[in-house]
Structure formats: C-alpha cells, structure tokens
C-alpha positions as CSV (number, residue, x, y, z in Angstrom):
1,X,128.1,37.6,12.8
2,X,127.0,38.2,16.5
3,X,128.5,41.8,16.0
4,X,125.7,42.4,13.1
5,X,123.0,44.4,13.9
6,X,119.4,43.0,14.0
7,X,118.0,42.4,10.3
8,X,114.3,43.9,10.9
9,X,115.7,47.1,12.8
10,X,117.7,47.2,9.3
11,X,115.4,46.9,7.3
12,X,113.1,49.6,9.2
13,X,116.1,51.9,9.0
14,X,116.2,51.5,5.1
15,X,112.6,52.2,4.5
16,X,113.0,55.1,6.8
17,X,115.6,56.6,5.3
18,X,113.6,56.5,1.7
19,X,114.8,53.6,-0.1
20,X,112.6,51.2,-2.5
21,X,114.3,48.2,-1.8
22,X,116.9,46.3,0.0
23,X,119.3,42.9,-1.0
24,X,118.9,39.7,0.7
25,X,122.1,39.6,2.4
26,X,124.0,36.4,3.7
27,X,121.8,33.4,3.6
28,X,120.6,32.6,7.2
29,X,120.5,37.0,8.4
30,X,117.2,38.0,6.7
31,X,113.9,35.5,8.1
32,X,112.3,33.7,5.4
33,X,109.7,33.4,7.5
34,X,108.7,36.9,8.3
35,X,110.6,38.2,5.3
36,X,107.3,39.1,3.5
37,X,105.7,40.9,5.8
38,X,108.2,42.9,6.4
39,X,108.6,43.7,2.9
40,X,105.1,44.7,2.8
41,X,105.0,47.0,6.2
42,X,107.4,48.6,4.9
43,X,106.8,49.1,1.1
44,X,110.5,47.5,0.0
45,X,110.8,45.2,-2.9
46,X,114.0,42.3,-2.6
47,X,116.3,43.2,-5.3
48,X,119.1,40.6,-5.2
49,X,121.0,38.6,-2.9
50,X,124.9,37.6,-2.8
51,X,127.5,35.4,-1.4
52,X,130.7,36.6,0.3
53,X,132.7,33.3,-0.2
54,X,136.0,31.8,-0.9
55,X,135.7,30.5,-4.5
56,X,138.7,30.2,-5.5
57,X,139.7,27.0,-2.8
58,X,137.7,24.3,-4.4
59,X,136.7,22.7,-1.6
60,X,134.5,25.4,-0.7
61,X,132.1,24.9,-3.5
62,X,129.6,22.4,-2.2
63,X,128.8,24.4,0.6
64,X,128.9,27.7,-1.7
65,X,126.6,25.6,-4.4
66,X,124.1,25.0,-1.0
67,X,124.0,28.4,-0.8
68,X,123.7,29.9,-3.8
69,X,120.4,27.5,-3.9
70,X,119.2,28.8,-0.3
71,X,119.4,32.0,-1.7
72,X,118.0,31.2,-5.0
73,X,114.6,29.6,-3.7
74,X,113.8,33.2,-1.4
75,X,114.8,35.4,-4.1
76,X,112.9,33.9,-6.6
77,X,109.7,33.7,-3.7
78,X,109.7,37.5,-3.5
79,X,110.6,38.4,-7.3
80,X,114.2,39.4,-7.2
81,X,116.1,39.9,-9.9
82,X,119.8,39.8,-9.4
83,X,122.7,37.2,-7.8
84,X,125.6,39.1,-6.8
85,X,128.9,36.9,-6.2
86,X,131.5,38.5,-3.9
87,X,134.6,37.1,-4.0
88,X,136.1,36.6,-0.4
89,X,138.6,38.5,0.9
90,X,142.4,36.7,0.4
91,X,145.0,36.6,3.0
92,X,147.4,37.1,0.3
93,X,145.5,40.3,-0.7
94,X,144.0,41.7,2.3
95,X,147.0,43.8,3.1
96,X,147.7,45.4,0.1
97,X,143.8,46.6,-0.6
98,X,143.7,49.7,-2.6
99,X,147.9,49.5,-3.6
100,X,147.4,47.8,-7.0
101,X,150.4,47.8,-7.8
102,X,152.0,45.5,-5.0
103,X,149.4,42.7,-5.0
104,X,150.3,39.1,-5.7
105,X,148.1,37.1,-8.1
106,X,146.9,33.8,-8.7
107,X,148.6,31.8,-10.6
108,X,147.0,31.0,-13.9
109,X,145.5,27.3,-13.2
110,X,144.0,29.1,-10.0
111,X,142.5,31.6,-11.9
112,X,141.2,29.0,-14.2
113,X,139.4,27.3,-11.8
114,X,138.3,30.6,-9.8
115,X,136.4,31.8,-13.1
116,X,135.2,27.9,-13.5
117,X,133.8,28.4,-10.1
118,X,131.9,31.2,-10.6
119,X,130.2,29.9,-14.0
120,X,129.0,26.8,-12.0
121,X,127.1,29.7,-9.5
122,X,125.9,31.5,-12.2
123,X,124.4,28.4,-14.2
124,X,122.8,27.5,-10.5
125,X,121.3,31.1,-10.3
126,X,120.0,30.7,-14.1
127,X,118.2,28.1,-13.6
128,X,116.1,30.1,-11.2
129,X,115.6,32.4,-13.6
130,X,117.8,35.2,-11.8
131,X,120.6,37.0,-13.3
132,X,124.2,36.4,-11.8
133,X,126.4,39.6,-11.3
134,X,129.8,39.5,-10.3
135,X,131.4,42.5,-7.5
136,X,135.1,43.3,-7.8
137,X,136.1,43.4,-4.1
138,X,138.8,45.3,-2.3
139,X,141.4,43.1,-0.4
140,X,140.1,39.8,-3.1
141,X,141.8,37.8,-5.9
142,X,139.6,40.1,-8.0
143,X,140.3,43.9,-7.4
144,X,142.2,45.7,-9.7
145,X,141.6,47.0,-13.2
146,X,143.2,44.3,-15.3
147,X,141.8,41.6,-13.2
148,X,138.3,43.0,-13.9
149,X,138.8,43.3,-17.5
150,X,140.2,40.0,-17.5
151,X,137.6,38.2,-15.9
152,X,135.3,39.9,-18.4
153,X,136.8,38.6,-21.2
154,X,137.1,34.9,-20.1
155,X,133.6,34.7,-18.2
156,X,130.4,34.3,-21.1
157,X,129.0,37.8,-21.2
158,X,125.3,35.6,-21.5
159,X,125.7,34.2,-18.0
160,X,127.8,36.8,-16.0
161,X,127.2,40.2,-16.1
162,X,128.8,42.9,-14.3
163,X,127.6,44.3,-10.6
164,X,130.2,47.6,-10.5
165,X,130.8,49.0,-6.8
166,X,131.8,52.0,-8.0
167,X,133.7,52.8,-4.1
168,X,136.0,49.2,-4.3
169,X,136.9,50.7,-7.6
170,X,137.9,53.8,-6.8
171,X,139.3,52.1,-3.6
172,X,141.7,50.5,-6.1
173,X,142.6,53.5,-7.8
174,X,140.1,53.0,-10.8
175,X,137.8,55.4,-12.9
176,X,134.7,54.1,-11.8
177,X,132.9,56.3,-14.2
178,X,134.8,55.3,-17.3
179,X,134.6,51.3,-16.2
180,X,131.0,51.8,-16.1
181,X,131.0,53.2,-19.7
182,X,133.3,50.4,-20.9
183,X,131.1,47.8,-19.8
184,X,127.8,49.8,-19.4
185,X,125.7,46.7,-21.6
186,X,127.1,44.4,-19.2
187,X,125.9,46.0,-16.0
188,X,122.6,45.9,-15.1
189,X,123.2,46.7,-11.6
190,X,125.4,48.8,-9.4
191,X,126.7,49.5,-5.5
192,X,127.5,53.1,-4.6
193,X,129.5,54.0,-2.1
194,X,132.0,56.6,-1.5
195,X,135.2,56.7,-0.8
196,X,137.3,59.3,1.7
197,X,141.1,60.6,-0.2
198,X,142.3,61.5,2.9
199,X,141.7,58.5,4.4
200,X,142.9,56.1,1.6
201,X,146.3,58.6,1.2
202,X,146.7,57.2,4.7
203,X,146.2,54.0,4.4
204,X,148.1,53.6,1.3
205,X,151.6,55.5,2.8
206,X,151.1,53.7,6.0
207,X,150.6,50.5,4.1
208,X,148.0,49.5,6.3
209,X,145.3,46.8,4.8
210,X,141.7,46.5,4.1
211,X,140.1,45.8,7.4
212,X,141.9,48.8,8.7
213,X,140.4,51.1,5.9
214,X,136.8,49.6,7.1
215,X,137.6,50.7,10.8
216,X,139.4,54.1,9.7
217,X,136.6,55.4,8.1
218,X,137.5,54.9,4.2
219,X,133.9,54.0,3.0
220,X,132.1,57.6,4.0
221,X,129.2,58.9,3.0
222,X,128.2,59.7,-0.5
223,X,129.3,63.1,-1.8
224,X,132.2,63.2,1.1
225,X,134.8,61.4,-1.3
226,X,136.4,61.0,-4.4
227,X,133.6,59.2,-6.3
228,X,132.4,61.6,-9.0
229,X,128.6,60.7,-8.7
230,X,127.2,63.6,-11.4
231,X,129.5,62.2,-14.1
232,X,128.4,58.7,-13.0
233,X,124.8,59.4,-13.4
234,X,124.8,61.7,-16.2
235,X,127.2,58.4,-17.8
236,X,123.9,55.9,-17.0
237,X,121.9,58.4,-17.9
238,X,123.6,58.4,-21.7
239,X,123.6,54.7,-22.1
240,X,120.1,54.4,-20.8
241,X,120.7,52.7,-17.3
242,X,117.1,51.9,-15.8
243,X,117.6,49.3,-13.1
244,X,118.1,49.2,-9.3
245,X,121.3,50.6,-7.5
246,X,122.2,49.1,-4.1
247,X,123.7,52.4,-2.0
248,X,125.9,50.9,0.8
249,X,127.3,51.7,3.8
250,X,130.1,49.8,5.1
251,X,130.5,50.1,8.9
252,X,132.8,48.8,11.4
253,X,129.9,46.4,13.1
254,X,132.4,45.5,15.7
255,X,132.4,48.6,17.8
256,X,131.4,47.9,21.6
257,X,128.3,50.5,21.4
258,X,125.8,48.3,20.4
259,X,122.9,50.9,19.6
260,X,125.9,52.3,17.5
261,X,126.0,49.4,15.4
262,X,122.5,50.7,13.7
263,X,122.3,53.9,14.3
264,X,125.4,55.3,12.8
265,X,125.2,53.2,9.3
266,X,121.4,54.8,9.6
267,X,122.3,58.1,10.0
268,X,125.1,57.9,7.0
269,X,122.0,56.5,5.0
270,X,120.0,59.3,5.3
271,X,122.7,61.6,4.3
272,X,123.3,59.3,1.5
273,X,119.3,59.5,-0.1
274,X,119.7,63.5,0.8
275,X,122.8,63.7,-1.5
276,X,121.1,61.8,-4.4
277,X,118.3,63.9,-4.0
278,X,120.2,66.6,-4.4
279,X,121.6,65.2,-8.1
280,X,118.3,64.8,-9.3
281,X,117.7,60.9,-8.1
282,X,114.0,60.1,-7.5
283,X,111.4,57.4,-7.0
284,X,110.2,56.8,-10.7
285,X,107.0,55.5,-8.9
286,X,106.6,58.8,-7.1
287,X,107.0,61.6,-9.8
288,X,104.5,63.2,-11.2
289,X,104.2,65.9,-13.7
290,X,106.2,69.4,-12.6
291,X,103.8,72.6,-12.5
292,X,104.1,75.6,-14.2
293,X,106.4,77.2,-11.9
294,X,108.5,74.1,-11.1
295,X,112.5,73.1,-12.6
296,X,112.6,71.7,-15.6
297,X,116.1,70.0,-15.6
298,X,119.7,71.1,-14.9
299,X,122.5,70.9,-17.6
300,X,123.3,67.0,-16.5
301,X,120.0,65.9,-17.9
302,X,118.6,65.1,-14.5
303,X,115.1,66.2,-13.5
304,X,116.0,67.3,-10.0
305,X,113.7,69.4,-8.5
306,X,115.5,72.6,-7.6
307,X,118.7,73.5,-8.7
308,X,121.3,72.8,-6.4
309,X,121.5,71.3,-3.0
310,X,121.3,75.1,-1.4
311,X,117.5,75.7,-3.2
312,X,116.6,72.2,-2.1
313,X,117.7,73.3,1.6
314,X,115.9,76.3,1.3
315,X,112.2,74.8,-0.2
316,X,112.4,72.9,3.2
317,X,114.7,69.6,1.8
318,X,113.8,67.5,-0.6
319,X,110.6,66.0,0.5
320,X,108.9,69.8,0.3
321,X,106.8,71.6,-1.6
322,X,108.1,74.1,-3.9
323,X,109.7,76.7,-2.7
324,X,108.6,81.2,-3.0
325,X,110.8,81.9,-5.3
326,X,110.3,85.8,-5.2
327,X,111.5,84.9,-1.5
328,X,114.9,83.6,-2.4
329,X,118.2,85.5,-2.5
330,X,119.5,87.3,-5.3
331,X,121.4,85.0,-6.6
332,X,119.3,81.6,-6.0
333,X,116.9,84.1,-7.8
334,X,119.9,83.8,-11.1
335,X,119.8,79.9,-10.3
336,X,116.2,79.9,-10.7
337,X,116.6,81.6,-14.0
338,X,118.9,79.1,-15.5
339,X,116.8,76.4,-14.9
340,X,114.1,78.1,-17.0
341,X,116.5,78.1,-19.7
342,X,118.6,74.0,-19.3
343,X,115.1,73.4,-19.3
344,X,114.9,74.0,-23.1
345,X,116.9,70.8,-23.5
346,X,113.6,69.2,-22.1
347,X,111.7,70.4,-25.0
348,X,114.3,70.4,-27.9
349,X,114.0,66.6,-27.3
350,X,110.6,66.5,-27.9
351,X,110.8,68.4,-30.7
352,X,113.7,66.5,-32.4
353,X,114.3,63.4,-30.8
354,X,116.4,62.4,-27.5
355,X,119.5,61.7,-29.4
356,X,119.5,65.2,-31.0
357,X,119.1,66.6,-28.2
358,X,121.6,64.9,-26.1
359,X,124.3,65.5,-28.9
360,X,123.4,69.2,-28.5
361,X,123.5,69.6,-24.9
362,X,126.8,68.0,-24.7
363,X,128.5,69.8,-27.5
364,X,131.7,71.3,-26.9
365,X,132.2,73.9,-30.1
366,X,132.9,76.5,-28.2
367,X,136.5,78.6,-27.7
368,X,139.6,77.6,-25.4
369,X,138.4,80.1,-22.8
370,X,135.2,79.2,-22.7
371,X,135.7,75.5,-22.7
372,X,138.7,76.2,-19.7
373,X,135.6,78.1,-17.9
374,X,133.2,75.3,-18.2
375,X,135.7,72.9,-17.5
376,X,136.7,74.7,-14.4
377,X,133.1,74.8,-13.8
378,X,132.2,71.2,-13.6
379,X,135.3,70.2,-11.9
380,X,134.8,72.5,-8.9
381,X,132.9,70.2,-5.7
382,X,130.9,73.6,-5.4
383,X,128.7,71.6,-2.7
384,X,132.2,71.4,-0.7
385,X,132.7,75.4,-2.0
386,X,128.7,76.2,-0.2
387,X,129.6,74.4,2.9
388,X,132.8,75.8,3.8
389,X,131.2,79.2,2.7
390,X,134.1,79.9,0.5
391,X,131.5,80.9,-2.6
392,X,128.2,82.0,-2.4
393,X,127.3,79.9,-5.7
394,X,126.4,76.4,-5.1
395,X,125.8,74.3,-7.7
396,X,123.7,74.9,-10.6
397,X,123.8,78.3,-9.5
398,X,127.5,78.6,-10.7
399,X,126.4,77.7,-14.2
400,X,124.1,80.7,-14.5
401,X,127.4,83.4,-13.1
C-alpha cells in the first residue's frame, strides 16, 4: 500500500524499540536486496513471513502459490523459521468482526476447499523446509472459536500448526489463554496484541465492522486491554513454550500525517517491550547470572528483574542497573522482601526437580478465605490500581501485604 510506511524506517523502529527479530511481511514490502544488511546493522534475525490472501476463491491460488514461493526462497536465504497464512478478510464477514454470534459461514464444500487450499500452501512451504502456521483473523471465514477448532481437527496436525493472535481472539470474544493451553503442542508461534473493552463494547452495540475497530483504536497497546498477558505467559511457561512471539501493532496507516504513520505504531512499540519487561520477558541471549542482591523470581515463575513495574520505574526502567534498595519506600522495601522469599521456588527446583516444584508453587490447599484473597489478588490489574493512584501496592508488592 502507498499509505504503508517505509520498510527500513520500520525495521530501524523495531530494533530501536528492543526487539530480536522482525517477520518478512507481504512479498514485494521488505528489499531482498538490501534485506541482509539491514538485518545485520541492526542485529534482527527474520523469523517468518505470511500471506494476507483470499483462499477460499479458488482462482486465487496460482497467484497465492507464486507467492508463497517468493516468500519461501528469502525466508529460507536468511534462516527463518515459520510461514504464517492469513486468511483474507470476507465481505460477508467484515461487518460482523468480533459479534460471533451473527456471522454467516461457508458452506461446507467452501470450507472443504478453503482447508484444501491451505494444505497445498503448507506442502509449498515444507518443501522449503519452513513450518506453515495458520492465524485466525478477525472480519475472515476463520474467526471464531468453533471455526478454529474445526479447522484443527480437519487440517494434518504434521503439516499445519497453529500461529495464535491472542488480540483477534479476544477480539472474537475467546479465552486466548485457555486456546493456547488447548492446543499449546500445536503452536509453536504466537502474535500479541491487545485489545481495548471499551472500544470493542462500542463497536459491538453500534454494530460497526472490523475496519472501523482498526481506525477506532481497538488494537491498543499491550497491558491497556483485556488480554490477560501474566496468565498467558505463566500458561507457556508451564507447557514449556521456547520460540519466537511476533508483538504487533495494528495501526490505521491511512491517516493524512505521514510522519504519523511511523511514529505512532513506534511509540506504541516501545510501550509494548516496557510492558513485557515489566512481566519478566527478556532477551535469553542477554541474561546473565543475577548477583547476590538481585530478584530471584516473582510467584508467576518469571525471572523478572524487580518486582513490579513500580521497582522497575524506580531502578531507572528496565534497561538499568539495580536499584538502592535501602533507598526505596517502605513498602517497595516489603516488595523487595517477598521476592527473597518466591525466590525459594528457584531453588526447591533445583533441589527436587522442575515438576515438583511447579506442582508446589501452584498448589491451591489452602482455606475459602484465603483462596478468595489470592484469587482477589491475581485478578486485580494492580498496574491500572498504581497508575490511577488508587493503591499504593503495585504488583508483586500486593502479594507480600
């Protein structure tokens, strides 16, 4: 699209912002050419690439067969991994994104031929030696909850695995968290995004349609919406999830303010690696060993540095060095504390294996009021709580009071 912006000021924006790695995109955006370099300026590995196409009219496929082998030949040139397919948005469907319970579906011989078309991609990327995921899409023939589980069942779990946008599932009112534990051996790659309530009450009472969801501001940045992102990653932490996540930021691209066009999906980037931060989401490649002094996990069996976003803040965010603690308020002071003690989980696993350890740290034998309290606990968006200064615990802190 003329309206996209430029695809070397985007990739600058998503080393910049502290990301490994960045998809491919539509064949034709990305230079082949200079593809490469770029990659190596700015330290990014190419992790997958996609298609956005219209597979369930057959005589599409050609051209989308062309492409898939475009894509194929650069992925497999840089070392990619994964082959997203996208199904196109549908006329018949674009109006009634994130209403599940009003859309039309395709006829059975369509959707035959819709999963047969989607097996002849994936047997295209095979043969390259990448893996083929498939993304449910908001506004496409496959959106909603039974469709998903549907094409599951009829699609060979050898040759199509599972790419779960966890916002286009909570756009259409599913659980992303408990899809991903459903089909958690089947998805060896995610998209996070976020999605705003507010915004999708709106759009759901006013029966407006997908594209006005994109322009209204639906997709916001992570930790803003309704996407629970601790109880997604303490779910992949579980099943042993140790691939690459695409974080997106869908944008309206078509806005006149051209500069706009960048700089606003690069700021909402930004905000999105400060938020994962925050959970305990870092470079595997840039850890090292914590000191004496430093966090030793928080009771999600993350390894986040501090323990919550407020400590983070304080130590100078996230890219700082560790923070005085005899410096902190009284109560960071009880946060710090706590982490001493969650990070005893650390070292009953050494002592009696990881799955002991994760059985105890997530055992609930405890009394109705204490489970009520804990419930209560995790439930709470205590980083909303901080912000709005309606608490002075933020979280992690909370668990200690």
């Amino acid at each position: 699209s003329p309206t996209t912006p430029p695809w070397d000021g985007v990739l600058r924006c998503i080393a910049e912002s502290g990301f490994a790695g960045t998809e491919l995109g539509p064949v034709g955006y990305y230079d082949p050419d200079r593809l490469g370099g770029l990659l190596k300026q700015y330290k990014l590995e190419l992790i997958a690439g996609n298609i956005f196409e219209k597979l369930h009219e057959p005589a599409e496929m050609p051209a989308i067969l062309e492409k898939t082998h475009k894509s194929c030949r650069i992925l497999k040139e840089h070392g990619a991994r994964f082959f997203t397919i996208v199904p196109h948005i549908a006329e018949e469907r674009v109006a009634t994104a994130g209403r599940p319970t009003e859309v039309q579906k395709l006829p059975d011989d369509r959707w035959k031929q819709f999963m047969q078309a989607i097996v002849q991609v994936a047997e295209v990327t095979k043969s390259y030696g990448i893996q083929c995921t498939l993304h449910p899409h908001s506004g496409a023939w496959l959106e909603t909850e039974d469709e998903i589980h549907r094409a599951m069942a009829d699609l060979p779990a050898d040759l199509v695995y599972l790419c779960l946008d966890v916002g286009h599932c909570a756009y259409a009112g599913i659980d992303p968290v408990k899809m991903y534990r459903r089909y958690a051996s089947r998805t060896p790659f995610l998209h996070f995004k976020d999605i705003d309530g507010a915004v999708l009450a709106r759009l759901q009472t006013q029966k407006l349609g997908f594209w006005d969801g994109v322009s209204g501001g639906v997709f916001c940045p992570l930790g803003h919406g309704v996407v629970d992102f601790p109880a997604l990653l303490r779910a992949m932490k579980a099943e042993g999830f140790s691939g690459w996540v695409t974080v997106e930021q869908d944008a309206d691209n078509k806005i006149p303010d051209v500069d706009a066009r960048l700089q606003k999906p690069f700021e909402c980037c930004k905000l999105n690696m400060q938020y994962l931060r925050s959970l305990g989401v870092v470079d595997p490649a840039a850890a090292k060993a914590p000191d004496a002094s430093s966090y030793m996990g928080r009771f999600d069996g993350s390894e986040a540095k501090h323990a919550s976003p407020a400590m983070a803040a304080m130590a100078g965010a996230a890219d700082s060095k560790e923070a005085n603690v005899s410096m902190l308020p009284t109560s960071t002071k009880w946060s710090v504390l706590s982490s001493r003690m969650e990070g005893l989980v650390a070292e009953l696993s050494e002592l009696v294996s990881n799955q002991d350890a994760y059985c105890v740290s997530h055992s609930r034998a405890e009394g109705k009021a204490m489970c009520a309290v804990r419930e209560k606990m995790l439930s709470t968006p205590w980083a909303d709580e901080w912000a709005q200064r309606r608490t002075m615990f933020s979280y992690g802190e909370e668990m200690s009071t």
